[in-house]
C-alpha distance (Angstrom), angle and dihedral (degrees) to the residues before:
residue distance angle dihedral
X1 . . .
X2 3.84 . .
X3 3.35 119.0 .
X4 3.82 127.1 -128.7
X5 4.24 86.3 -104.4
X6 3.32 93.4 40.4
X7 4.20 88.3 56.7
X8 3.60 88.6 46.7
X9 4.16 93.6 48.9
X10 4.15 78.0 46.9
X11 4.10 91.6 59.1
X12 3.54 84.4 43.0
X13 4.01 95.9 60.0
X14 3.45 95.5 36.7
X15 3.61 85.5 53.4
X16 4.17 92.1 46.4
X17 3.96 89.0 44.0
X18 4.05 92.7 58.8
X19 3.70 87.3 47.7
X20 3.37 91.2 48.8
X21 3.85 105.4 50.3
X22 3.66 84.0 52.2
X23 3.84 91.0 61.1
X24 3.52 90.9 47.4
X25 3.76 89.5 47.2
X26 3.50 105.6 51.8
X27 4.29 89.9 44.1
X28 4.33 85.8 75.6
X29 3.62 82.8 53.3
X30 3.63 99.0 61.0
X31 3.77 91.3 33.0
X32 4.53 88.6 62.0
X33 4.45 83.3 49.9
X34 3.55 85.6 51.0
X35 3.73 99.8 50.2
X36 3.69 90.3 42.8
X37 3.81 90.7 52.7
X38 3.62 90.5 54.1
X39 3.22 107.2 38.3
X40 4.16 92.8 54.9
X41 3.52 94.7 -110.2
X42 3.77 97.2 120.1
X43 3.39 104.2 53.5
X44 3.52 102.6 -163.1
X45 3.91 101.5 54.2
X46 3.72 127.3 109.2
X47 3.90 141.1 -152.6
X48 4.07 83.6 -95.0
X49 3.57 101.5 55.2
X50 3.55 91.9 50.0
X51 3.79 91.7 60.2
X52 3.42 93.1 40.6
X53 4.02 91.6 54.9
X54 3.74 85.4 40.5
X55 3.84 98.6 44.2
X56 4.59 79.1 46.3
X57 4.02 88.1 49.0
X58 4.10 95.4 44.7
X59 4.10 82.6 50.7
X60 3.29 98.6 53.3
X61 4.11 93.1 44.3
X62 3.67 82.8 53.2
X63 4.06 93.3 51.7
X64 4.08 83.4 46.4
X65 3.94 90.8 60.1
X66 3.37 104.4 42.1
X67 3.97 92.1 54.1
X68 3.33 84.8 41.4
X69 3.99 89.4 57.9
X70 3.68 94.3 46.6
X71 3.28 98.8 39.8
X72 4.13 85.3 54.9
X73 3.94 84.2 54.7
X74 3.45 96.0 52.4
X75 3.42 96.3 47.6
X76 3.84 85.0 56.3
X77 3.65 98.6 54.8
X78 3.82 94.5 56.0
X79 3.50 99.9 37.1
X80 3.96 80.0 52.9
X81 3.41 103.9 45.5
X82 3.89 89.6 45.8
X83 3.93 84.7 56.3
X84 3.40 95.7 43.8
X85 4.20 89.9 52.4
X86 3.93 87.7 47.0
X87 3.88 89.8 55.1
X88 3.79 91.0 45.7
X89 3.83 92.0 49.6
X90 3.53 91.5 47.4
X91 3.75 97.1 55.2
X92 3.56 91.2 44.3
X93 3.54 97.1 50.2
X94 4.05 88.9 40.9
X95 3.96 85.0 59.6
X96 3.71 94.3 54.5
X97 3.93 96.6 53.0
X98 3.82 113.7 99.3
X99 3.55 119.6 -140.0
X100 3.89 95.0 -82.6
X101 4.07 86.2 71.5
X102 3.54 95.1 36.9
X103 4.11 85.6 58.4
X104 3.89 83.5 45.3
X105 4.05 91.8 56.2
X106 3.47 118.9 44.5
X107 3.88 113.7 -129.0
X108 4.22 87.7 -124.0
X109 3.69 88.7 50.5
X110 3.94 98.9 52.0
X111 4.07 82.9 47.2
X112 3.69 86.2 58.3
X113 3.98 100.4 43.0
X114 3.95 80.7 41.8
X115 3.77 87.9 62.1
X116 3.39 126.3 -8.3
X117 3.97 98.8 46.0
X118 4.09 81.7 47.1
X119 3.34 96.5 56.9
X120 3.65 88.7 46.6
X121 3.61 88.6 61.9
X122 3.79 100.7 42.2
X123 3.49 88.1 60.6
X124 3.39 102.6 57.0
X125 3.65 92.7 43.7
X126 3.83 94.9 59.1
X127 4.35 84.6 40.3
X128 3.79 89.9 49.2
X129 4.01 96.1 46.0
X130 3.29 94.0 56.9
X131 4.02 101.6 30.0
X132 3.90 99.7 46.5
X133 3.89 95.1 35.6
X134 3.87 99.5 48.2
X135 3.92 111.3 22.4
X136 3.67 98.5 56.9
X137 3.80 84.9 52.2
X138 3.38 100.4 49.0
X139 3.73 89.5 41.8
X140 3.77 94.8 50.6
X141 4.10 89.5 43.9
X142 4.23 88.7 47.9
X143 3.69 89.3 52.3
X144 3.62 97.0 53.2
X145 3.82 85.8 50.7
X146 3.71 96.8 63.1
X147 3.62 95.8 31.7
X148 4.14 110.6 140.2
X149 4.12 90.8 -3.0
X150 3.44 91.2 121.0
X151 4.03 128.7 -27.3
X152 3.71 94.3 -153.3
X153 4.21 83.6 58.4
X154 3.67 90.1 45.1
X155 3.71 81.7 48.3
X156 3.56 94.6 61.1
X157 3.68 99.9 39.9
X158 4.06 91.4 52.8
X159 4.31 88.8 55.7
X160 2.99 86.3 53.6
X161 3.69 105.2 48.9
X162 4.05 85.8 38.2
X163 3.93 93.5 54.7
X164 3.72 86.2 44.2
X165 3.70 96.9 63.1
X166 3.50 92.0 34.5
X167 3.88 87.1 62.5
X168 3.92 94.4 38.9
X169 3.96 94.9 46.5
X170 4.31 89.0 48.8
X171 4.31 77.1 52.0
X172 3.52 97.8 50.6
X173 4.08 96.4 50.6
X174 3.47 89.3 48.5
X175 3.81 92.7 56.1
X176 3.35 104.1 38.1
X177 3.90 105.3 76.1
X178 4.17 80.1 44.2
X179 4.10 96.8 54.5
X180 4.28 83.8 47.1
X181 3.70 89.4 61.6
X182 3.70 106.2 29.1
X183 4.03 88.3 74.5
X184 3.60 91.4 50.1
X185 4.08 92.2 42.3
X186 4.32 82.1 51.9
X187 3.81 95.5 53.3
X188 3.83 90.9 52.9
X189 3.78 89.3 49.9
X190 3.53 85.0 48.8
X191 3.83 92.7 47.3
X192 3.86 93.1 50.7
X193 3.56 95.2 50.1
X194 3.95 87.4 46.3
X195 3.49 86.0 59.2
X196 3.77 102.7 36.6
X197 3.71 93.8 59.1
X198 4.09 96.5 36.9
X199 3.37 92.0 59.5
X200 3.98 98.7 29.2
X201 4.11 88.5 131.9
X202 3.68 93.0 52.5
X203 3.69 94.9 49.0
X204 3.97 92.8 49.9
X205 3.49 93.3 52.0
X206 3.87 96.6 51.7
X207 4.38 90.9 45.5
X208 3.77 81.5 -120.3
X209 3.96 92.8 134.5
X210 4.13 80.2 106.3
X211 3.62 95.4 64.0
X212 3.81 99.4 40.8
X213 3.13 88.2 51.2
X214 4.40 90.4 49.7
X215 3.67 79.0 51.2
X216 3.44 111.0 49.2
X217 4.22 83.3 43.9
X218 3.85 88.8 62.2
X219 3.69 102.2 50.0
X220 4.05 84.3 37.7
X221 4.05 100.5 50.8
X222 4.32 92.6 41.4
X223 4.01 81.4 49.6
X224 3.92 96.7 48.1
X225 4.10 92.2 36.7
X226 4.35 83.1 56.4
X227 3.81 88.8 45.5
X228 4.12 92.6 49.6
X229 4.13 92.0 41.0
X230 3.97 79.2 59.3
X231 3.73 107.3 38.1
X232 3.76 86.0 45.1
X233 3.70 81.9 53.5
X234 3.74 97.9 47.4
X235 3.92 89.1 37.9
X236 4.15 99.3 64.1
X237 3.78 86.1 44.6
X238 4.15 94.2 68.3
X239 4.35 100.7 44.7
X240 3.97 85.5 44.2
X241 3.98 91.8 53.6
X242 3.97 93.8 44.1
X243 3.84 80.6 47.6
X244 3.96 99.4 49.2
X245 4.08 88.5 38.3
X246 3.93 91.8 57.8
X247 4.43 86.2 37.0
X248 3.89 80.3 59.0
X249 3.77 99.6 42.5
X250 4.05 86.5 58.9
X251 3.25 98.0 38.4
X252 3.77 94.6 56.3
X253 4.08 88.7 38.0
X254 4.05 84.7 53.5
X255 3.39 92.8 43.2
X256 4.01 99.2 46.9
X257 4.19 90.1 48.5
X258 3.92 93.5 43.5
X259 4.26 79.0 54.8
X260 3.40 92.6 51.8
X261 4.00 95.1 39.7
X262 3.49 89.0 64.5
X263 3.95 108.6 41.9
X264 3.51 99.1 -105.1
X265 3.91 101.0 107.3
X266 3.74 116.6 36.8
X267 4.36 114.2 -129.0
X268 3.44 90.3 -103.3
X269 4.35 85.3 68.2
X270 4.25 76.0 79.2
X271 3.25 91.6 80.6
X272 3.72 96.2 47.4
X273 3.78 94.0 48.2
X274 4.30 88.3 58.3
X275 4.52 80.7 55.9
X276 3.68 91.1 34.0
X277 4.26 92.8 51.5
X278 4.14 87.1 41.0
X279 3.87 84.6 51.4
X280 3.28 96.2 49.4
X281 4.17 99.7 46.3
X282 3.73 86.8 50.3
X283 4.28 90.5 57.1
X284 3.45 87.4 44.7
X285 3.78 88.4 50.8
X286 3.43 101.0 44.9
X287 3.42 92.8 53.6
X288 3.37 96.0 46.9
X289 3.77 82.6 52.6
X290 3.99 92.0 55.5
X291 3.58 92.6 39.3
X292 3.83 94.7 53.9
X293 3.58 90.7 48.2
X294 4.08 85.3 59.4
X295 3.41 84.8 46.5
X296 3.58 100.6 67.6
X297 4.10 87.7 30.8
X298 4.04 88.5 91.2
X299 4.22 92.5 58.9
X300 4.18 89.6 43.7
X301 3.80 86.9 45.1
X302 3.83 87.4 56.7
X303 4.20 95.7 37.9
X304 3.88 90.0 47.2
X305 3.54 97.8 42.1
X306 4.23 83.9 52.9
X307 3.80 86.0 49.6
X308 3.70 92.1 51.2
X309 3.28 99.4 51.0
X310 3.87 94.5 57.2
X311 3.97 85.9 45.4
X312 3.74 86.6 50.9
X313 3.80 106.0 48.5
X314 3.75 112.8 97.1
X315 3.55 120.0 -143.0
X316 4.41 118.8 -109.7
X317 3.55 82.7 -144.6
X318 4.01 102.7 69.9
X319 3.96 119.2 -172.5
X320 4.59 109.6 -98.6
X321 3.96 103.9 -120.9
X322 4.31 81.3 -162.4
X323 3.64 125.9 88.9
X324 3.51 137.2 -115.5
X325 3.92 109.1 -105.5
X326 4.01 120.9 -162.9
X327 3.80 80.2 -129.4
X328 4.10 111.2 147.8
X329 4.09 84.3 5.5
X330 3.61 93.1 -70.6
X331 3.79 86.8 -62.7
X332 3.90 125.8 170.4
X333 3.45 125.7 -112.7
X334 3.91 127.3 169.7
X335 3.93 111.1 -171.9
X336 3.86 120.6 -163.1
X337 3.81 88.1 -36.0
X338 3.89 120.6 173.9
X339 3.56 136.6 178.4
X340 3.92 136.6 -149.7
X341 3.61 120.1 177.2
X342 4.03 110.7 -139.3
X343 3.52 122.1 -77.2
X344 3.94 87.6 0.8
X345 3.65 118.7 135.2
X346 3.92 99.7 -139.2
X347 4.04 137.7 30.0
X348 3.71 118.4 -82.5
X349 4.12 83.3 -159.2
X350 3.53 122.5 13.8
X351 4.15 130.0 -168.8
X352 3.25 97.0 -18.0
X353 3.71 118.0 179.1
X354 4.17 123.5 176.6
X355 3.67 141.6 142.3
X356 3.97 126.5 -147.0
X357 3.34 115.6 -168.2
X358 4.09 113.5 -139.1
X359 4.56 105.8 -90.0
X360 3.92 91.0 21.4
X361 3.46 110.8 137.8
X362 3.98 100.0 -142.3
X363 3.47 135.5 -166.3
X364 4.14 140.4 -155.4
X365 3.83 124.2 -171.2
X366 3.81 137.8 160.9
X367 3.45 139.9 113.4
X368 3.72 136.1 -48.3
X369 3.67 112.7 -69.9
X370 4.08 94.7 17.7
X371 3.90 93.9 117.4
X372 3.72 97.9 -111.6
X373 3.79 92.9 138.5
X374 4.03 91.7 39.5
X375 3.47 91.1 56.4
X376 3.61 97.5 52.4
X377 3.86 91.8 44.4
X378 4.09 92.1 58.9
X379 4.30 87.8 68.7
X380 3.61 93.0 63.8
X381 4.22 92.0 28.0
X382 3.36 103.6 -120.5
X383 3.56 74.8 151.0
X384 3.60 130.8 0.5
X385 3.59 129.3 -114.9
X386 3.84 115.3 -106.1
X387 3.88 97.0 -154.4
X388 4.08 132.9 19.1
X389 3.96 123.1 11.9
X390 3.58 140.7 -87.9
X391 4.23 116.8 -141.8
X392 3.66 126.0 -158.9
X393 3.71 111.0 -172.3
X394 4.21 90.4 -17.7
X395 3.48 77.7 -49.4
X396 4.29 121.0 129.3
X397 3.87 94.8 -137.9
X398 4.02 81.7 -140.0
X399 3.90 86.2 71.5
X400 3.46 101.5 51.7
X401 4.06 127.2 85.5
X402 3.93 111.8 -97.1
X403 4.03 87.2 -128.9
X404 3.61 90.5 50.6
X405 3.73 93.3 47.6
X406 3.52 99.9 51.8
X407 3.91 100.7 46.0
X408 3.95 81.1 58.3
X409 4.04 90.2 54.3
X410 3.51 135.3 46.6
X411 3.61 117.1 -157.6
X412 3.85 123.9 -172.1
X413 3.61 114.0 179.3
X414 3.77 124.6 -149.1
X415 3.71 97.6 -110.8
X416 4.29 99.7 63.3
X417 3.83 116.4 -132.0
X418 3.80 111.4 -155.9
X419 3.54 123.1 177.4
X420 4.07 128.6 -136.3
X421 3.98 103.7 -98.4
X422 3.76 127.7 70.2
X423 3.63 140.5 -49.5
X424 4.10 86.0 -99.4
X425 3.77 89.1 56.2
X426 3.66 97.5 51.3
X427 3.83 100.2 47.3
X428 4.17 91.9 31.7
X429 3.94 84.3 55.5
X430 4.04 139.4 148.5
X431 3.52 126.0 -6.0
X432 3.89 112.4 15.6
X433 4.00 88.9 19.5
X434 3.66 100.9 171.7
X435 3.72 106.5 35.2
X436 3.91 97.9 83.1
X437 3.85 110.4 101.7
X438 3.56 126.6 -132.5
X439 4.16 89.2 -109.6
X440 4.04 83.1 51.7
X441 3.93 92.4 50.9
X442 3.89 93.5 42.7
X443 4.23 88.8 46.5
X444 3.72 88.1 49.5
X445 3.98 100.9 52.0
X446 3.70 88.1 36.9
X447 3.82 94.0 66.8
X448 3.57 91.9 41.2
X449 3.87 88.5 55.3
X450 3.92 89.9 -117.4
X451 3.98 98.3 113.1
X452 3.60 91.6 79.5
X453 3.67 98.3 59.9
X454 3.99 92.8 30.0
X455 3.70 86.1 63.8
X456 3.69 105.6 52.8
X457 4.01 84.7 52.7
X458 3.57 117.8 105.2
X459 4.30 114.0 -98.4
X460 4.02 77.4 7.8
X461 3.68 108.3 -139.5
X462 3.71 89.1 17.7
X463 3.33 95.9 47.5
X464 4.04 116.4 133.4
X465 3.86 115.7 -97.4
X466 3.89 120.4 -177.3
X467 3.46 133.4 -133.6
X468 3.43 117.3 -57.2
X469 3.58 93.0 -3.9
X470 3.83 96.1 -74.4
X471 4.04 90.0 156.6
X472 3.91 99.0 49.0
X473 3.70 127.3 71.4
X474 3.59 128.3 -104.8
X475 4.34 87.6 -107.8
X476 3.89 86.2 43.3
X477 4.40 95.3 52.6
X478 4.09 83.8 41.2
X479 4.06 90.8 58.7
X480 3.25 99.0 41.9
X481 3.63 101.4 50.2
X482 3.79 83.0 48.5
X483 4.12 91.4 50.3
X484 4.16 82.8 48.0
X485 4.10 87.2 59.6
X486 3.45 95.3 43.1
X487 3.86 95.6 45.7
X488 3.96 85.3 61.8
X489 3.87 89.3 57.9
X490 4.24 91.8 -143.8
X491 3.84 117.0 -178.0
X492 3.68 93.1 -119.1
X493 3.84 133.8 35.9
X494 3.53 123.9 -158.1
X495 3.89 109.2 -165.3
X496 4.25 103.2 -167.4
X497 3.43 101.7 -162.3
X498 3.98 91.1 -43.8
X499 4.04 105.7 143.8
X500 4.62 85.9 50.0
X501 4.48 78.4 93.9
X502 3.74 97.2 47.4
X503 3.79 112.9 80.7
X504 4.07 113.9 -126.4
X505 3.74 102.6 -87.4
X506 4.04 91.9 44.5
X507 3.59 88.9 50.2
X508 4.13 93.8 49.5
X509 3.95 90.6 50.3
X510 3.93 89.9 49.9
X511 3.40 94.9 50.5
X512 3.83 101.0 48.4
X513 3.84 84.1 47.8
X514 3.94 96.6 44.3
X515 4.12 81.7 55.1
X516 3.90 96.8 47.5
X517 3.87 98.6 48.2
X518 3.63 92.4 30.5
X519 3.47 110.2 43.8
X520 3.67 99.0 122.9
X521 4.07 95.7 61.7
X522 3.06 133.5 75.5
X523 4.03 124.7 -113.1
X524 3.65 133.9 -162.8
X525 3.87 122.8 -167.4
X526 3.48 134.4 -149.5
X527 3.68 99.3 -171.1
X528 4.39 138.9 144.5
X529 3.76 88.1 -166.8
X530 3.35 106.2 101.9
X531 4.37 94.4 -169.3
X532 4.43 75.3 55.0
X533 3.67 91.9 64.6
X534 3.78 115.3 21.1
X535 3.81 95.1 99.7
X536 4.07 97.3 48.4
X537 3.79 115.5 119.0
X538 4.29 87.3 -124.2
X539 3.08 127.9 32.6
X540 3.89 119.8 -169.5
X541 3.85 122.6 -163.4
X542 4.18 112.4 -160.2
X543 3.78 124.0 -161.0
X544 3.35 137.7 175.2
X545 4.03 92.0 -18.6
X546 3.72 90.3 -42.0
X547 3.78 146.1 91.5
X548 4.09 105.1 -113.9
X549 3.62 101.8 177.9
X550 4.07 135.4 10.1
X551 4.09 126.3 -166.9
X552 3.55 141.6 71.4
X553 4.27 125.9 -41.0
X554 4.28 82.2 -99.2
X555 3.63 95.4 51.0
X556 4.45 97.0 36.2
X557 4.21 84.3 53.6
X558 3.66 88.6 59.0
X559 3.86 104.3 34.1
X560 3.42 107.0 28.9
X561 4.02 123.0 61.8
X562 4.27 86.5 -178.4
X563 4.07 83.4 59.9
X564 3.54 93.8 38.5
X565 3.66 103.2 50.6
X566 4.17 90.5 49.5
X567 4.02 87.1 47.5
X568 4.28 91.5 47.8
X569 4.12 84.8 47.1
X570 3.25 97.4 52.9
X571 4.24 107.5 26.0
X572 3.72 131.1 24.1
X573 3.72 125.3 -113.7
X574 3.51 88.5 -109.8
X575 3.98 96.3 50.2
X576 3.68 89.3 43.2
């Protein structure tokens, strides 16, 4: 998921790498002159040509770092920008899921493949780039340098490189099963403290701070007991290495002396042991280097396999490549239309046939559990029906684009979702945000009873609102997620539940306004109030999966007992 930069800045590295090793490479070089200039062994030399090999060597160590440097920053900028795409797909993709896939993913687990998994995988991008590309090469290049010097050296330098692996291989299979379940161990922290501080009022009021807090310790102490199995792990690896790189260093120094000791390497072999030892550290580096890269390969494995698999679920709800006619007046039809929740044994909704005629106001009541508010939620597919087929204006809804479908409805659900911002952001909201005037935005929370309120607030419709609401009231969120639907001016409302937060005499006033500047659209009701509903054109009664009676409040009292006994529990004969 590179991009066409990012491949370029990759040339570019790989590039800077194999100009780097050579630095580094030719500095040992100049380090076995020096010690042979020193130490007597070249004869010939002088003060000045050891400065001048020493002023050559300090260059090239100078050349070394600063590729080294930007090489580091470019390895940064693409592992970034790669993360920075993932996130971006991730959202996007997240937005197009319906609520089937939403159910699938928790909301703490999509936080943590958001970030966390991310992260993961941003790390071992910018690790790998510069681990895979450069330390074979400078590996491969060292090796060929010390080739046929001396087998017992080479002897020494491949122990060591053996037993290293060895030890880092043993590391690895002990992490790996750990790394698998540390991720899912971190979303259930996540998910706890998601649900700790969400409902922080409810858990005060019940004393149950106790057993949060036994909660949260569980999914805290199995994820810190994974995290120590690895960093104990990870930890040995690092005082063993500096132990086997200064095991090494001897052994080659013993080696190199006993050599000379006995006549078969001349004195000037000193210098070549200082190259051969820096030869040999960077091997052992570099494949330390490639190694720990594979090291951390199992935990990226896991993160970008979690990543995928968000990236790779396709949504139920797939986008209508149709258009919306104004067929039948952009009436509603539902035709045999059922509904089964996944992996549930029995239909939410089932056969459901109904017709709305375009500026009914239409109503659906029943008790809990009766799929009022799933049947509702299949005309703007929230979810999609499983059997039969929903028409808007002759139209099957699955036919017609998403964007399309939802400028034509408004839906306001009954829990309100306000966003951090103002009042003017909330009502001037989604696509066209910024084109509402201030008339339209006063209209709107006037007929849904908000501009009262709204105008005792300081900066009024710019006045600050938190996230999520926190500083309105429950009544306050409710009408102003109903002002942002009727600011939009859709051709159909659905209402799911929406007036249950508005007290009687609120509720009344919004309704007789709702039917005076909204006459022309049509409006579906998910209500229990029976005073909400009595006055709508339709009035459908669900039971048990099924619509049980059909008609107006008059007509339901006398021909349906389901209707009846909801109006008698809630209204007396004489009130109703």
């Amino acid at each position: 998921m590179l991009s066409k930069r990012d491949f370029i800045l990759l040339g570019i590295v790989a590039v800077l790498i194999t100009f780097g090793v050579w630095l580094d490479l030719v500095v040992p070089e100049y380090l076995g002159r020096i010690t042979n200039l020193i130490t007597g062994v070249t004869q010939d030399g002088t003060t000045g040509d050891v400065w001048r090999n020493g002023a050559a060597m300090f260059g090239f160590a100078v050349g070394a770092v600063i590729v080294g440097i930007i090489v580091a920053l470019l390895s940064s900028v693409i592992s970034a920008s790669h993360a920075a795409r993932l996130r971006r797909k991730m959202f996007e993709k997240v937005g197009e899921f319906s609520q089937h896939e939403m159910n699938k993913f928790s909301v703490a687990s999509l936080i943590t493949r958001t970030t966390n998994d991310i992260n993961n995988i941003q790390q071992f991008t910018s690790m790998a780039i510069q681990g895979i590309i450069g330390s074979p090469i400078l590996a491969i290049w060292a090796m060929t340098r010390i080739a046929g010097a001396s087998w017992q050296l080479s002897l020494v330098t491949a122990v060591s490189v053996t037993v290293m692996v060895i030890l880092l291989v043993v590391i690895i299979l002990i992490a790996m099963p750990r790394f698998f379940r540390i991720q899912i161990l971190t979303d259930r922290v996540n998910q706890v403290s998601r649900e700790n501080l969400t409902g922080l009022r409810v858990v005060r009021a019940y004393n149950a701070e106790e057993f949060e807090q036994e909660k949260f310790d569980k999914a805290n102490i199995a994820l810190t007991k994974n995290n120590i199995v690895v960093g104990r792990a990870i930890s040995i690896f690092m005082p063993f290495l500096s132990f086997l790189l200064s095991t090494m260093t001897v052994a080659i120094y013993w080696v190199t002396s006993s050599l000379i000791s006995s006549g078969d390497m001349p004195m000037s072999f000193i210098g070549d042991m200082m190259v051969f030892s820096q030869y040999s550290v960077m091997i052992v580096f570099s494949l330390i280097m490639v190694l720990m890269t594979f090291a951390f390969l199992p935990r990226t494995i896991v993160s970008a396999r979690r990543v995928y698999e968000v990236l790779g679920t396709e949504s139920t709800v797939l986008d209508g490549s149709g258009e919306l006619t104004e067929g039948n007046g952009r009436d509603i039809e539902f035709k045999n239309v059922s509904f089964k929740y996944p992996d549930a044994d029995a239909n939410i909704v089932t056969d459901v046939s109904l017709y709305i005629k375009r500026g009914q106001t239409v109503a659906f009541i029943g008790s809990t559990g009766s799929g009022k508010s799933t049947l509702v939620n299949l005309l703007p597919r929230i979810y999609d029906a499983t059997e039969g087929e929903i028409k808007l204006g002759g139209t099957c809804v699955r036919d017609i684009p998403l964007s399309e479908l939802n400028t034509v409805v408004g839906y306001v659900p009954q829990t309100a979702v306000i966003f951090k911002g103002t009042i003017r952001s909330n009502i001037d909201f989604g696509e066209g945000a910024g084109t509402l005037s201030d008339d339209d935005i006063w209209k709107s929370l006037e007929v849904a009873q908000a501009k009262d309120f709204v105008e005792k607030l300081e900066g009024g419709l710019d006045a600050p609102v938190s996230q999520a609401g926190k500083n309105l009231s429950g009544g306050q969120k409710q009408r102003l997620a109903i002002a942002r639907a009727i600011a939009r001016r859709p051709e159909i409302f659905i209402f799911d539940d929406t007036f249950s937060a508005l007290d009687y005499k609120t509720d009344k006033k919004l309704r007789d306004a709702l039917k005076k500047d909204t006459k022309d659209a049509t409006k579906l009701i998910v209500a229990q109030r029976i005073g909400t509903i009595k006055d709508a054109d339709q009035i459908f009664v669900l039971d048990k999966d099924k619509i049980v009676g059909r008609g107006t409040h008059k007509e339901l009292m006398e021909s349906c007992e389901v209707y009846k006994e909801i109006a008698l529990s809630q209204l007396s004969k004489e009130e109703l």
